[in-house]
C-alpha positions in Angstrom: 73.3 43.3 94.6 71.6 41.5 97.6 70.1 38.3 96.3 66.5 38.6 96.0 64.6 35.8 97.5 60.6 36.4 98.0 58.6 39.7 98.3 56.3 42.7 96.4 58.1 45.0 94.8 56.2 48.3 94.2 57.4 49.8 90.9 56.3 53.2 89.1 56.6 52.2 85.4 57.1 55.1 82.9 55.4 55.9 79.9 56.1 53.7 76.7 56.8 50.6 78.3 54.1 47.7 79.0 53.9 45.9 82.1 55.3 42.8 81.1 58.1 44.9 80.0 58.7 46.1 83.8 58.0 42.2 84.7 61.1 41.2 82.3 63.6 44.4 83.9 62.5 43.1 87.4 63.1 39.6 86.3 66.7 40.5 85.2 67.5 42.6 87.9 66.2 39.9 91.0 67.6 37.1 89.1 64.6 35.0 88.7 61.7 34.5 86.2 59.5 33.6 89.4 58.0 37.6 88.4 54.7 38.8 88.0 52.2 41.5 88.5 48.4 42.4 89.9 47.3 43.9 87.2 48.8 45.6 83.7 48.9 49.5 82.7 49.0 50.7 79.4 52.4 51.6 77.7 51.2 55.2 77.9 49.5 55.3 81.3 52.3 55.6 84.3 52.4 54.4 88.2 52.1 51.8 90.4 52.9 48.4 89.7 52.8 46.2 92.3 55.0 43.1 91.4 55.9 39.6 93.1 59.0 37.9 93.2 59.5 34.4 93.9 57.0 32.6 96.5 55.1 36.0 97.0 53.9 35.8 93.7 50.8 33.5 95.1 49.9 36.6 97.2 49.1 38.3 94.0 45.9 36.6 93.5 44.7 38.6 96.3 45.5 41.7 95.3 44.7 41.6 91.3 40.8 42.9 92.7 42.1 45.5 95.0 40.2 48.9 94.4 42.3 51.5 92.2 42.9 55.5 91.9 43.9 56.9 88.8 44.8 60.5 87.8 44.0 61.3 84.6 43.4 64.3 82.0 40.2 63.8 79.9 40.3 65.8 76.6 36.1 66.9 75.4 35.5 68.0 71.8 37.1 64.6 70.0 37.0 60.8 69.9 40.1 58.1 69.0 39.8 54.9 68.3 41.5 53.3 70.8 39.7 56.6 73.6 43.5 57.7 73.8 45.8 59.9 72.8 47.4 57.0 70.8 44.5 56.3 68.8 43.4 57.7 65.4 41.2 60.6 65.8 37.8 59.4 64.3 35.3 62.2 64.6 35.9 66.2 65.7 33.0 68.0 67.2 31.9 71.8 66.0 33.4 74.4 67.9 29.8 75.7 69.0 29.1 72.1 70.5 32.1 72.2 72.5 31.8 75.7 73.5 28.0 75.2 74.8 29.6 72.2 77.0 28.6 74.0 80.4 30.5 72.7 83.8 27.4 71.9 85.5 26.6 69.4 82.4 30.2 67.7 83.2 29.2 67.5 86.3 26.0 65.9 85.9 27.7 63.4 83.3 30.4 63.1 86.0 27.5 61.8 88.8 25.9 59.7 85.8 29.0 57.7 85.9 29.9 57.2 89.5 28.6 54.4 92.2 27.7 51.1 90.4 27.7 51.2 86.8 27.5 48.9 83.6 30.8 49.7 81.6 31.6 48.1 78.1 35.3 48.3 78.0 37.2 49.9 75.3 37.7 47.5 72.1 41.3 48.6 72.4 41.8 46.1 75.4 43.4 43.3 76.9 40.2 41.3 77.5 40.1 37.8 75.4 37.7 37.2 72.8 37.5 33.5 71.3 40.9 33.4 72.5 42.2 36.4 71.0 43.3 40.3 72.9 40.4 42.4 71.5 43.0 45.0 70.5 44.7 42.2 68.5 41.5 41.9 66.2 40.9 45.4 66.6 44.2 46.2 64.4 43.5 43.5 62.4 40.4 45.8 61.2 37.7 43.4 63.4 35.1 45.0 64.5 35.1 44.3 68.1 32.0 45.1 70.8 32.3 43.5 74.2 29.8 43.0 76.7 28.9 45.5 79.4 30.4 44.7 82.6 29.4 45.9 85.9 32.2 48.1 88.0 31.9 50.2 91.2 33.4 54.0 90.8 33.8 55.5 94.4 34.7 58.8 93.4 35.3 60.6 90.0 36.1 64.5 90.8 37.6 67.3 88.7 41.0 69.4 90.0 41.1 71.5 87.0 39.2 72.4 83.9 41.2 74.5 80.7 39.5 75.5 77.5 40.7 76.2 74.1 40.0 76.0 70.7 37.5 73.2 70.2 38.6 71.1 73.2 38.3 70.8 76.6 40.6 69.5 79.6 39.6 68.1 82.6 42.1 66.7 85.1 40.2 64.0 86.9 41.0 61.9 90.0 39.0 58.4 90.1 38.6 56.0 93.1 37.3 52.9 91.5 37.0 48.8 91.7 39.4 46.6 89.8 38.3 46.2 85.8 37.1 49.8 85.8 38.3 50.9 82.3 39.2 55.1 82.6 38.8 55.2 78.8 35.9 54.0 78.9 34.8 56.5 81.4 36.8 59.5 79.5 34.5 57.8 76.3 30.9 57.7 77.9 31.2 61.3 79.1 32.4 62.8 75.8 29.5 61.2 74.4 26.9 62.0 76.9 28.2 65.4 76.3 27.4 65.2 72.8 31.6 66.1 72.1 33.0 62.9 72.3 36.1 62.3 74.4 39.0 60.4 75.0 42.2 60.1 76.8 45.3 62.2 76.9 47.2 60.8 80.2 46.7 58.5 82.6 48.2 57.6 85.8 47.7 54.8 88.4 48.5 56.2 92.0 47.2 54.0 94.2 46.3 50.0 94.2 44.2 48.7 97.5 46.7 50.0 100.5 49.6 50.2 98.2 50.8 53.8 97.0 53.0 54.9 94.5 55.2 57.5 96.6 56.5 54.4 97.9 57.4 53.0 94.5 60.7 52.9 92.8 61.6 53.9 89.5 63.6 50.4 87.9 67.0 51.8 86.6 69.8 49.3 85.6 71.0 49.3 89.3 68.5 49.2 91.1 68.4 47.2 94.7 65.5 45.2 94.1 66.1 43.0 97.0 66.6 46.4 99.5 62.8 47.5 97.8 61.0 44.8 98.6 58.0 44.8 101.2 58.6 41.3 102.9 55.6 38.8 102.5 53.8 39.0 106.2 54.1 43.0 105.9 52.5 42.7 102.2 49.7 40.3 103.2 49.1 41.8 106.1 48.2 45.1 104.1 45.7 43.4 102.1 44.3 41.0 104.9 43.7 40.2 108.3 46.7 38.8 110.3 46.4 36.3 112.5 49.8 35.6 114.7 50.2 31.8 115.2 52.7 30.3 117.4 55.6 28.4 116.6 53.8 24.9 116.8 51.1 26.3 115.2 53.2 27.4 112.1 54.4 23.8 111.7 51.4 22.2 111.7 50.5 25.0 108.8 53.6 24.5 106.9 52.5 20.6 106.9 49.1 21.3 105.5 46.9 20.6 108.9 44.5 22.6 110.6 44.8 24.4 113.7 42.8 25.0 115.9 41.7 29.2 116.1 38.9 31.2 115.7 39.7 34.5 115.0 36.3 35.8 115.2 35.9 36.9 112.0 35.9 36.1 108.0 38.8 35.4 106.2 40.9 34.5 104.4 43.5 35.6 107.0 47.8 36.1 106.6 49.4 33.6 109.1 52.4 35.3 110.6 54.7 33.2 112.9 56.6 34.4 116.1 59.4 35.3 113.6 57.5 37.3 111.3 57.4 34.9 108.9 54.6 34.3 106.8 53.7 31.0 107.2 50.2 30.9 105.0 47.2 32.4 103.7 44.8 30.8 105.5 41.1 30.6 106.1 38.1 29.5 108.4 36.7 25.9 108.8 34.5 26.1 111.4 36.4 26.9 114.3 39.9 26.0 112.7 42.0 27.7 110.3 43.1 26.1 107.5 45.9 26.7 104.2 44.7 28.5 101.1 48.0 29.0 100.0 51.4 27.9 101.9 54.7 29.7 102.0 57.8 27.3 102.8 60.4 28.6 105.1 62.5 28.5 102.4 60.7 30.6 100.1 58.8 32.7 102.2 62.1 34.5 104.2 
């Protein structure tokens, strides 16, 4: 296999597997532990990962708040503990309750929780408490409540709706900003439905500019290196480029300032004649100057 140097690698991860698991296959496969990711899925949701390798793992800090879209199927009429399919089923509603569930009282619950909401995240999460995962202490019996957070929901619309005996399905598409839990949102309906709901699969599509039709599926031979999107092309995605000439990129790659005003806010991707990214780089006054530099050696 080519030797893998630097880059993003956008990887659709499969069900049953966590996202550090796909960190330590792409870690094995590129032949470095220089790995990491912009943000985890759950073993049971699928999609897009977007991964660095090497020196493009520094671009990865601006990506982890890139909005999201997830496709997912919410299932009315029960909730789990964990607002999956995974989790214990804690409470069943009456077949009457889910049967009087109307589809213009999804709706309205739907419209209740898009635009700019507070969300308390599901217990069963990754988010630290004195130190610890809250699902940690939640299966240590814990009770766990976290704090309401506030998240942005763009758009939250329903392909499909199927009924049966004490449930309802609704495949859901949701645009939405980075830290949006969809169990959370699959939770708050079911309950402001008077059903409860939860989970039954998830699927990331879509991170910032980044899609998964363009991901790969990580098999034992897999290219990584023939995958990768090249720094300059992935940081150009996610923010402005500014072209810099070859002086300019060496005065960059020695930590100085140059001078160019690019007529607008940054922080900016520094690409040099090559089409080498050189920095990540942002205003001071009217100079730019490193955020984040990307040796030649590391950045090719």
């Amino acid at each position: 296999m080519t030797p893998v140097t630097s880059g993003i690698l956008l990887v659709d991860k499969p069900q049953q597997i966590t996202s550090h698991g796909v960190v330590g296959r792409v870690r094995r496969l590129a032949g470095t532990r220089k790995v990491g990711h912009a943000g985890t899925l759950d073993p049971m949701a699928t999609g897009l990962l977007v991964i660095g390798i090497g020196a493009s793992t520094r671009l990865l800090h601006h990506m982890v708040g890139l909005d999201k879209r997830y496709e997912a199927t919410i299932r009315l009429g029960a909730t789990t503990v964990t607002d999956d399919a995974e989790g214990e089923v804690v409470e069943v509603a009456d077949a009457a309750a889910v049967d009087a569930v109307t589809r213009d009282a999804v709706d309205a619950g739907i419209r209740a929780l898009t635009g700019a909401i507070e969300q308390v995240p599901s217990a069963v999460s990754a988010i630290k408490v004195d130190g610890r995962r809250a699902y940690d202490r939640v299966r240590a019996g814990e009770d766990v409540e976290l704090a309401a957070r506030a998240v942005t929901v763009h758009g939250f619309a329903v392909d499909a709706e199927r009924r049966g005996d004490r449930w309802i399905d609704l495949d859901v598409t949701v645009d939405c900003s980075s830290g949006t839990y969809i169990r959370a949102l699959a939770r708050d309906l079911g309950a402001a439905l008077g059903v409860g709901g939860h989970l039954t699969m998830l699927r990331r599509t879509r991170v910032g500019p980044f899609d998964v039709v363009d991901a790969v599926e990580l098999a034992d031979d897999t290219d990584v290196a023939s995958a990768l999107l090249a720094p300059a092309e992935a940081a150009s995605r996610v923010l402005p480029r500014v072209d810099v000439d070859a002086g300019q990129a060496t005065d960059l790659g020695h930590g100085k300032r140059v001078a160019l005003d690019p007529g607008s806010r940054g922080p900016f991707a520094a690409v040099d004649p090559d089409g080498r990214l050189v920095a990540i780089v942002d205003r001071r006054g009217d100079t730019l100057a490193v955020v984040t530099g990307f040796p030649a050696e590391e950045a090719s």
